[in-house]
KEMIVO-864114 format. One record per residue (C-alpha): residue number from 0; residue in three letters; y, x, z. Coordinates in nm, 4 decimals. Each point is the difference from the previous one (the first is absolute). Layout:
{atom NUM,"Ala",{Y,X,Z}},
...
This chain:
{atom 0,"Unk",{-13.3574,4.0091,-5.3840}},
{atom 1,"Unk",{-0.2295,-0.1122,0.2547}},
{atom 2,"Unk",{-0.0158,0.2478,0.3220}},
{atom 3,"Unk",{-0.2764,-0.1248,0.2524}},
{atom 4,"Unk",{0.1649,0.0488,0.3005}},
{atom 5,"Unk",{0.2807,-0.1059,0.2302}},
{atom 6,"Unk",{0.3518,0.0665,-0.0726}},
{atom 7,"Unk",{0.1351,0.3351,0.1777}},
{atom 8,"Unk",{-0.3312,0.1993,-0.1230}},
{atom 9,"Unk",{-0.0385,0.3437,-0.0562}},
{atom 10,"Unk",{-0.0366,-0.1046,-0.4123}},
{atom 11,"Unk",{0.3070,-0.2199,0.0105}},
{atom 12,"Unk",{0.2357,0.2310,-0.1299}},
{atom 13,"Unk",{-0.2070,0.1477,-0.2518}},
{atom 14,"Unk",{-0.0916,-0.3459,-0.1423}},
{atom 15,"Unk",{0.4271,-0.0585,-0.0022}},
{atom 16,"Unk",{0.0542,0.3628,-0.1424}},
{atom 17,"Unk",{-0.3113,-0.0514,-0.2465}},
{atom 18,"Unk",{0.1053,-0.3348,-0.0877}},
{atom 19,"Unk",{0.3362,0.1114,-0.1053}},
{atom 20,"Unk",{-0.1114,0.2302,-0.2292}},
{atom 21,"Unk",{-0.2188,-0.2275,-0.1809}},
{atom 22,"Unk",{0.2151,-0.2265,-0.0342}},
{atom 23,"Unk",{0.3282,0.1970,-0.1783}},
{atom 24,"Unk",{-0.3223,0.1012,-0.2856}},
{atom 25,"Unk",{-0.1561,-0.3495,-0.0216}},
{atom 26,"Unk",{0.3405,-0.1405,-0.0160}},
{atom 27,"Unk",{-0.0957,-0.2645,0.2772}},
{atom 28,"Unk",{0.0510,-0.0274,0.3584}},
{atom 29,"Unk",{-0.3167,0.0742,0.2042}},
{atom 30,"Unk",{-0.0136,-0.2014,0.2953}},
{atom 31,"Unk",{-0.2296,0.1334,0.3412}},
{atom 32,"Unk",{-0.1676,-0.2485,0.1345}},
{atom 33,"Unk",{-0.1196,0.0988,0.3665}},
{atom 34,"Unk",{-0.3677,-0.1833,0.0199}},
{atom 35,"Unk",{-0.1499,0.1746,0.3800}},
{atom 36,"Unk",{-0.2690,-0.1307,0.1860}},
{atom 37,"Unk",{-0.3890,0.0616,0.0379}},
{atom 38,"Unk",{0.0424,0.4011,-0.0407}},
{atom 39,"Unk",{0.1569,-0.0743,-0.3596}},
{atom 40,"Unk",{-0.2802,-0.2074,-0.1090}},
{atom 41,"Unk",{0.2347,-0.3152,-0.0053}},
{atom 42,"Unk",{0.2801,0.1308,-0.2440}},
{atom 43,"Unk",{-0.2865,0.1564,-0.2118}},
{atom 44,"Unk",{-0.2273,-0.3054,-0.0641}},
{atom 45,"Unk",{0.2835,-0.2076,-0.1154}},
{atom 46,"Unk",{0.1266,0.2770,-0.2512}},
{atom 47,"Unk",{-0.3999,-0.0158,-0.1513}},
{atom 48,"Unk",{0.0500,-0.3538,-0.0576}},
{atom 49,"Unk",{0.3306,-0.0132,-0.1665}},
{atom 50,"Unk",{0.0569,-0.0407,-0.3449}},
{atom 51,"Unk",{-0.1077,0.2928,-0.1845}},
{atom 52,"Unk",{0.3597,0.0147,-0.2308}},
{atom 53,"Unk",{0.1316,0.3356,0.1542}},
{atom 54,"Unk",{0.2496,-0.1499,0.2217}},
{atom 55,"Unk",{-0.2075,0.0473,0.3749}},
{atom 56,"Unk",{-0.0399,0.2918,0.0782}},
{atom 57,"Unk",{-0.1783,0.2043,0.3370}},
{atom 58,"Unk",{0.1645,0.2485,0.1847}},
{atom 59,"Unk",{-0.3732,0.1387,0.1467}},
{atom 60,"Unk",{-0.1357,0.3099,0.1811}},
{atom 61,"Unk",{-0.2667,0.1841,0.1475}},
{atom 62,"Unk",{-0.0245,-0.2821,0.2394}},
{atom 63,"Unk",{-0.1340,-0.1907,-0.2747}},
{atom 64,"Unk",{-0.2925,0.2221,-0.0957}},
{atom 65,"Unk",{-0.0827,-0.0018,0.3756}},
{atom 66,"Unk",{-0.0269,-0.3430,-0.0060}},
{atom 67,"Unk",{-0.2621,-0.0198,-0.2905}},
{atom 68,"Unk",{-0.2274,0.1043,0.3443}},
{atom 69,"Unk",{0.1657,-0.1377,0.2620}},
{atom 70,"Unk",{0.0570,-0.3464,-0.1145}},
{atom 71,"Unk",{-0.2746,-0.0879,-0.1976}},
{atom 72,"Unk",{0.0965,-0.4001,0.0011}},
{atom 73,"Unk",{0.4256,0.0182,-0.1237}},
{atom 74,"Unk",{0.0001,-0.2344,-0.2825}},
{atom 75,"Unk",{-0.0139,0.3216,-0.2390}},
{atom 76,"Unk",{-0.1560,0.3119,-0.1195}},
{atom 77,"Unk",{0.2649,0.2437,-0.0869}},
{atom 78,"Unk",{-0.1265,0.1043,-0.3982}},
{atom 79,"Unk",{-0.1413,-0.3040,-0.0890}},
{atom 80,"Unk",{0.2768,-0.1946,0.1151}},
{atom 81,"Unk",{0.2728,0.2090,-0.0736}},
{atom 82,"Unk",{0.1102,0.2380,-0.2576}},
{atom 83,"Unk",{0.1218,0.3926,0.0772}},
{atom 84,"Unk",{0.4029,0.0338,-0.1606}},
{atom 85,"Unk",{0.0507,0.3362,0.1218}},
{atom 86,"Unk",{0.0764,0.1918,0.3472}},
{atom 87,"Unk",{0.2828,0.0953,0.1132}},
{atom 88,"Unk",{0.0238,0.2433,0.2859}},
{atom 89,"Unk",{-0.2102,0.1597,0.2778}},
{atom 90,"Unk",{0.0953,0.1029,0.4026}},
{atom 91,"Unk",{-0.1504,0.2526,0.1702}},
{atom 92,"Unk",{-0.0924,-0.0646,0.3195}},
{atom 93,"Unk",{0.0040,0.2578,0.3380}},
{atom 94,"Unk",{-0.2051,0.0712,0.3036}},
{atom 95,"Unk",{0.1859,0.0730,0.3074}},
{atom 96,"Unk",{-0.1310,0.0152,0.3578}},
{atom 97,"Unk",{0.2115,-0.0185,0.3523}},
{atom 98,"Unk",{0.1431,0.3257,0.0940}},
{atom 99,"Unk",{-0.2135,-0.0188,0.3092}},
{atom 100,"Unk",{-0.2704,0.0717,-0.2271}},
{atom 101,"Unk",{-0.1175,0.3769,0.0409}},
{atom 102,"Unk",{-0.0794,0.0243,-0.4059}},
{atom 103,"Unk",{0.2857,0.1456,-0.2171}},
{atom 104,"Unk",{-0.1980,0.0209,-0.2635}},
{atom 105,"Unk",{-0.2322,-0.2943,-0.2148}},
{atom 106,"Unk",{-0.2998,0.2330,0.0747}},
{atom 107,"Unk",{0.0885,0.0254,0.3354}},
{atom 108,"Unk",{-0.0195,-0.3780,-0.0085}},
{atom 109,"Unk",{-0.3217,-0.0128,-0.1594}},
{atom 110,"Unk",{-0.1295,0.2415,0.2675}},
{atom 111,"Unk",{0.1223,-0.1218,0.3048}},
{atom 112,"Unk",{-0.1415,-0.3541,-0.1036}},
{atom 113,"Unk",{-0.3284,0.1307,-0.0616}},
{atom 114,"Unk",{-0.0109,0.0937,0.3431}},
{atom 115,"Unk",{0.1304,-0.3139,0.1318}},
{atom 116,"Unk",{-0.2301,-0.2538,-0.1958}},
{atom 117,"Unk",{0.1046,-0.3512,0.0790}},
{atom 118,"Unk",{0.2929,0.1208,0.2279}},
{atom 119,"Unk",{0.2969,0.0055,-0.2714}},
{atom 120,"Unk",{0.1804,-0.2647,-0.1572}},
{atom 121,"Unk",{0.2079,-0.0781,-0.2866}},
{atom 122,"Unk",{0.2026,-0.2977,-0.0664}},
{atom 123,"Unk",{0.0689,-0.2477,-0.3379}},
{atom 124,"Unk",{0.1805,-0.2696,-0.0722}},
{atom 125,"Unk",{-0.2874,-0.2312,-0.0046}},
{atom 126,"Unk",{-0.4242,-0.0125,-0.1174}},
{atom 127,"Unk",{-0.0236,0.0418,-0.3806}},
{atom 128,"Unk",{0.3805,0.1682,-0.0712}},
{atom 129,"Unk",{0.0338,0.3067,-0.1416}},
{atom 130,"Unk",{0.1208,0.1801,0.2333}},
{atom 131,"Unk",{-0.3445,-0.1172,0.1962}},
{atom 132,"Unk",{-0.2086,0.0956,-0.3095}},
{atom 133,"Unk",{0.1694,0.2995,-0.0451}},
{atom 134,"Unk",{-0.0902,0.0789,0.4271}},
{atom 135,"Unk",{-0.3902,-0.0882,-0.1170}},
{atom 136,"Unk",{-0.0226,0.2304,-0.2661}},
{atom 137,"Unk",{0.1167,0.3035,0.1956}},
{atom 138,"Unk",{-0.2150,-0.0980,0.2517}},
{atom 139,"Unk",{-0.3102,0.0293,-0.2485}},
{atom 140,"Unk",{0.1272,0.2938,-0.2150}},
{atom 141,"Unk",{0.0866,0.2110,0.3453}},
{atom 142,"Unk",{-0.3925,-0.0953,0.1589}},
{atom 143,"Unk",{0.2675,-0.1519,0.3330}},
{atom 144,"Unk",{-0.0358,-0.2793,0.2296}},
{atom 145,"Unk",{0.3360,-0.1326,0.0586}},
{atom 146,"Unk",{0.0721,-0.3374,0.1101}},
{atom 147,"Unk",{0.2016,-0.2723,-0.1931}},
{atom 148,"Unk",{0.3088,-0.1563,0.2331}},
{atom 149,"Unk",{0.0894,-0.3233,-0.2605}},
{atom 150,"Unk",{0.3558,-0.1129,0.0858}},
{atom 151,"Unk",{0.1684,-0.2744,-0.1470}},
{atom 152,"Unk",{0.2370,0.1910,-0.2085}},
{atom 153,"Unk",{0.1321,0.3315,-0.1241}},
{atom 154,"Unk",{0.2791,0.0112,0.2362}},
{atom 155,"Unk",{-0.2057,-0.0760,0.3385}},
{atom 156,"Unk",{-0.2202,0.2811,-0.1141}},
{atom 157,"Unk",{0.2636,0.2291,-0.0711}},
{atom 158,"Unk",{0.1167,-0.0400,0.3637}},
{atom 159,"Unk",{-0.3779,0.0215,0.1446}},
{atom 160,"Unk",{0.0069,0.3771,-0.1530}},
{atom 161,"Unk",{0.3231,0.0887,0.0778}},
{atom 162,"Unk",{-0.0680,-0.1304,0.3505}},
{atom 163,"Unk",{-0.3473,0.1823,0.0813}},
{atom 164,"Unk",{-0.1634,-0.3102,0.0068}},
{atom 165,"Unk",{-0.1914,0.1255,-0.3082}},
{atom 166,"Unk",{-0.0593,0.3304,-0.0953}},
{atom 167,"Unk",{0.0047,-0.0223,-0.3863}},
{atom 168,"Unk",{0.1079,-0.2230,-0.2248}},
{atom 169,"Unk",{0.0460,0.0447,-0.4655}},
{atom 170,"Unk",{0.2988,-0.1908,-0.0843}},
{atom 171,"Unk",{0.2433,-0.0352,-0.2880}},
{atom 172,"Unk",{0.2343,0.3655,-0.0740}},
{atom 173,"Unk",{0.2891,-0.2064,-0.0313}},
{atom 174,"Unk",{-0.0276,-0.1692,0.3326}},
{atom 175,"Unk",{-0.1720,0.2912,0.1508}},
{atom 176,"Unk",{0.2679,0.2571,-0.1039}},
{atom 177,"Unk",{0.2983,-0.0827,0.2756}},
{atom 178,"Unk",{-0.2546,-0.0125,0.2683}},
{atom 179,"Unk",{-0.1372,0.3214,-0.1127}},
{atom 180,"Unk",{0.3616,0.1643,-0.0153}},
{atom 181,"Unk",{0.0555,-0.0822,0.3421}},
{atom 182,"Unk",{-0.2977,0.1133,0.1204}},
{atom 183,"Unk",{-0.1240,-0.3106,0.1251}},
{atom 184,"Unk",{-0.3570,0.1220,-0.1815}},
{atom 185,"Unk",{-0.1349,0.2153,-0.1254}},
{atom 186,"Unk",{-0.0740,0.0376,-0.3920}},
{atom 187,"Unk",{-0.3646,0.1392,-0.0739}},
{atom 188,"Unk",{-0.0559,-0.0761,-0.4245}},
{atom 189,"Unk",{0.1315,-0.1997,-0.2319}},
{atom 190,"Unk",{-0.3070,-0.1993,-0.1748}},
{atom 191,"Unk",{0.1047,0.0166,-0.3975}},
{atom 192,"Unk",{-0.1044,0.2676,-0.2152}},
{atom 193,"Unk",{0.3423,0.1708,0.0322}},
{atom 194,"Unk",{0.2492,0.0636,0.2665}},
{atom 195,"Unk",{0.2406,-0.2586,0.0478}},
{atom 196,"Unk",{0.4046,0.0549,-0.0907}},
{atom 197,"Unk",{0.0463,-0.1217,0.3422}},
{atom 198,"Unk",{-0.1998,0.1758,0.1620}},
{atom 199,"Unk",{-0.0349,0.3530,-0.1796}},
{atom 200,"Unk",{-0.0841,0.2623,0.2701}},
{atom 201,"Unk",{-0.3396,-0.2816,0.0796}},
{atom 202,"Unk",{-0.2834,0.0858,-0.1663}},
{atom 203,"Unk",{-0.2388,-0.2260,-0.1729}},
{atom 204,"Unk",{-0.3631,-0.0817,0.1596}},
{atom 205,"Unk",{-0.1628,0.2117,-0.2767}},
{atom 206,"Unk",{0.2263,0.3174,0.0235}},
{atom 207,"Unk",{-0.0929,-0.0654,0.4245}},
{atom 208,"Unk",{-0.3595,-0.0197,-0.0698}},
{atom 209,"Unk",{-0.1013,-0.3433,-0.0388}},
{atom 210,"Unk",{-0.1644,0.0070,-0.3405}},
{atom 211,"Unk",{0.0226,-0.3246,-0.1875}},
{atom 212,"Unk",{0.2186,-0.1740,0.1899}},
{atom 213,"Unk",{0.2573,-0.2064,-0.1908}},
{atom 214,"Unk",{0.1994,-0.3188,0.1775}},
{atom 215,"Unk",{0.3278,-0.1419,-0.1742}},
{atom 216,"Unk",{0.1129,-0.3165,-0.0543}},
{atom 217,"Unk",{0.1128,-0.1067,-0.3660}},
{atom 218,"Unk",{0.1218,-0.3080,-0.1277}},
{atom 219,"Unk",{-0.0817,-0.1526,-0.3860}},
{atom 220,"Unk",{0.0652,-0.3227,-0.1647}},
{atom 221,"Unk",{-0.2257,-0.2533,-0.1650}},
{atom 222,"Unk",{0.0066,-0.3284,-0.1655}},
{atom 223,"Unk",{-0.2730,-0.3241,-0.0300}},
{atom 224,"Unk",{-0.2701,0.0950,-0.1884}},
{atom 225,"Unk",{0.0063,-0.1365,-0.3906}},
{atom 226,"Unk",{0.3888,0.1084,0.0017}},
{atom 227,"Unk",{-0.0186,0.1564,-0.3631}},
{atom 228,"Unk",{-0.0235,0.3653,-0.0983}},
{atom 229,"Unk",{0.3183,0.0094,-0.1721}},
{atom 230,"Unk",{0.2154,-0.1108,0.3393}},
{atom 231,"Unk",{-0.2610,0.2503,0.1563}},
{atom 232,"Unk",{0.1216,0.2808,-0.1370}},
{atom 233,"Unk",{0.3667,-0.1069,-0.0473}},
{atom 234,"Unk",{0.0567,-0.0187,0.3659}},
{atom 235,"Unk",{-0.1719,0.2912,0.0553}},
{atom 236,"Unk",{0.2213,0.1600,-0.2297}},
{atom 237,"Unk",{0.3121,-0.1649,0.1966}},
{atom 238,"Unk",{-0.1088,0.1582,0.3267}},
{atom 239,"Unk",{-0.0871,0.3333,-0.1187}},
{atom 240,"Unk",{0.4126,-0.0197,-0.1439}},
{atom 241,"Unk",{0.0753,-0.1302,0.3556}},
{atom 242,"Unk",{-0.1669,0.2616,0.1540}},
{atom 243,"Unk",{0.2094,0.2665,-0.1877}},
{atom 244,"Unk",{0.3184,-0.0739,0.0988}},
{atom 245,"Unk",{0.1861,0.2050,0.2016}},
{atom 246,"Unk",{0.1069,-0.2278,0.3014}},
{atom 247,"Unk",{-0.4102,-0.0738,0.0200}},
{atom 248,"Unk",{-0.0937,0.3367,0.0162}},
{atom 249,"Unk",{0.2493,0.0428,0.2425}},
{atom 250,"Unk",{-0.1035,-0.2706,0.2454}},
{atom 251,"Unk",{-0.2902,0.1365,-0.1093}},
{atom 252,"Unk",{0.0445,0.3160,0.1772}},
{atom 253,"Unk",{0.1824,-0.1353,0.2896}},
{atom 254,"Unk",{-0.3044,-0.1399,0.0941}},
{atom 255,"Unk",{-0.2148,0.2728,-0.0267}},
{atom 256,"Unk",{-0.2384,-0.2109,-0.3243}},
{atom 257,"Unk",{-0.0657,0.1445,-0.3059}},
{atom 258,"Unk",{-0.0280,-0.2058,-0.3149}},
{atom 259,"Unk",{-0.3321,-0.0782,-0.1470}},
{atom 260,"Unk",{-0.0338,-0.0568,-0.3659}},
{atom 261,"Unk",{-0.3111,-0.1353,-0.1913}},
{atom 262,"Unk",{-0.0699,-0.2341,-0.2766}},
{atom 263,"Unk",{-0.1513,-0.3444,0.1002}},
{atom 264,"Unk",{-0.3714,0.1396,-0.0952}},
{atom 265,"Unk",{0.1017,0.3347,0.2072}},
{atom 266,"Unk",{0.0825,-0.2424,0.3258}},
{atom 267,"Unk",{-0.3212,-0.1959,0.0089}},
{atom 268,"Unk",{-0.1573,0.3027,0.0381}},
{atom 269,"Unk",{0.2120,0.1390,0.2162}},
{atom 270,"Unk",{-0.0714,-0.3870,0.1910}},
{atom 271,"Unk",{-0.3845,0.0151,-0.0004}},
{atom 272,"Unk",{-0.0357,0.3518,0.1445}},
{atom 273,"Unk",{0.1950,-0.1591,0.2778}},
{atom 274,"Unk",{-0.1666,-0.2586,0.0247}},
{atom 275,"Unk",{-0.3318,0.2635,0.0252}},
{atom 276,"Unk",{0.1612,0.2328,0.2377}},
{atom 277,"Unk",{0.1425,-0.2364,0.2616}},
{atom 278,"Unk",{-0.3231,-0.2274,-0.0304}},
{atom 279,"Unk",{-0.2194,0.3389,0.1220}},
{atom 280,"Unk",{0.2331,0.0243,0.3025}},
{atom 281,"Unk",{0.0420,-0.3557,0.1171}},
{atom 282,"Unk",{-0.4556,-0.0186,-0.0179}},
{atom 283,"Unk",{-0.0142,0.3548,0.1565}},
{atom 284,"Unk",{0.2343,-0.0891,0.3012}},
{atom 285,"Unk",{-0.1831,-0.3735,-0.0316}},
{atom 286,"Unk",{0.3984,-0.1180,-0.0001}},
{atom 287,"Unk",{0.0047,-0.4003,0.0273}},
{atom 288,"Unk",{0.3159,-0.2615,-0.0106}},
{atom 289,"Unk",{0.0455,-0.2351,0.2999}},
């Protein structure tokens, strides 16, 4: 199981957890094989040109389908190259802003921006992650002008918001929550389609008003393309068992993901209207890769 990142990740110990599953069902050990470099292009290009036997697998997310317009040149174009097994969870992500902030409310938010075009700021993690994505398309469903602050990571954005030096920033729930608790910031909407487990009293962008707006991250696997329909749908079978057992749901929860089940037909449809959606943001907001 190939993840396309550096060891320590945020998908590291779902890969572990995942692989473990799969493996007491296929009767094998599943090994995860920690690929990083070039946004996750790196890991990814070598899984499309492995074998197609149903031994390599890709640990991929909505990264990925970002990068179908980002990263035009990778070595790889995500369904031609590589085959949809089956997803396997989704995170919501939240908005929070510095308590300095006068808004208490998401439409606050929306309204004091509007009268301060250009003058706010949120942070990300870097140009083209989600959590910057997710920042553009509030920033065209809302009709705001709010300035991206790139910062080399998750963590030195984290501390820009919490620190004033920012004024908004959408982030992971689970790495959000603590900061939240203490009331480092301040929690506006979660940006999933329900509220979060972890966050229950914070209510979603739509039930706040923003119409439309819907910003997780979600992980899948995939194999080279030409691995055969019948290993297909076997390990899709094998992570749909995984996926029901009771320390993964658990882990699961602790989290704050929820699992997502589909067949492999189901998730490259599920991948191409991601690929759609996040390709309308990145031309609107005219987003380009250093």
């Amino acid at each position: 199981l190939v993840v396309p990142t550096s060891p320590g990740g945020a998908s590291d110990p779902l890969a572990r957890l995942l692989a473990t599953g799969m493996g007491s069902y296929l009767g094998q050990t599943v090994v995860v094989d920690n690929k990083g470099g070039a946004g996750g292009t790196l890991g990814t290009a070598a899984v499309s040109k492995a074998p197609p036997d149903g031994y390599t697998l890709l640990l991929m997310s909505n990264t990925h389908t970002a990068n179908e317009t980002l990263v035009p040149k990778k070595g790889y174009v995500l369904l031609k190259d590589l085959a949809p097994i089956a997803p396997i969870n989704a995170a919501d992500l939240v908005m929070v802003v510095n308590p300095a902030v006068s808004a208490k409310t998401l439409g606050e938010f929306i309204a004091l921006a509007k009268t301060k075009p250009g003058e706010l700021n949120y942070a990300s993690s870097g140009v083209g992650t989600p959590y910057h994505l997710a920042g553009e398309s509030f920033k065209s469903l809302s009709g705001t002008n709010i300035v991206h602050i790139p910062h080399r990571g998750s963590g030195d954005a984290r501390t820009s918001v919490i620190g004033g030096h920012v004024q908004m920033m959408i982030d992971s729930v689970t790495t959000m929550a603590p900061s939240i608790a203490a009331g480092q910031v301040r929690a506006l909407a979660v940006t999933g389609k329900t509220r979060s487990s972890l966050l229950p009293d914070v209510p979603t962008a739509e039930e706040a008003g923003l119409k439309g707006y819907d910003a997780t991250i979600w992980l899948g696997l995939m194999a080279p393309t030409g691995t055969p329909k019948a290993l297909i749908d076997r390990l899709n079978a094998e992570v749909r068992k995984a996926q029901a057992k009771a320390d993964v749901k658990a882990s699961y929860a602790q989290q704050g993901t929820v699992p997502l089940d589909m067949s492999p037909a189901e998730f490259e449809a599920y991948i191409k209207g991601d690929i759609e959606k996040w390709a309308k943001v990145i031309e609107t907001a005219n987003i380009k890769m250093n």
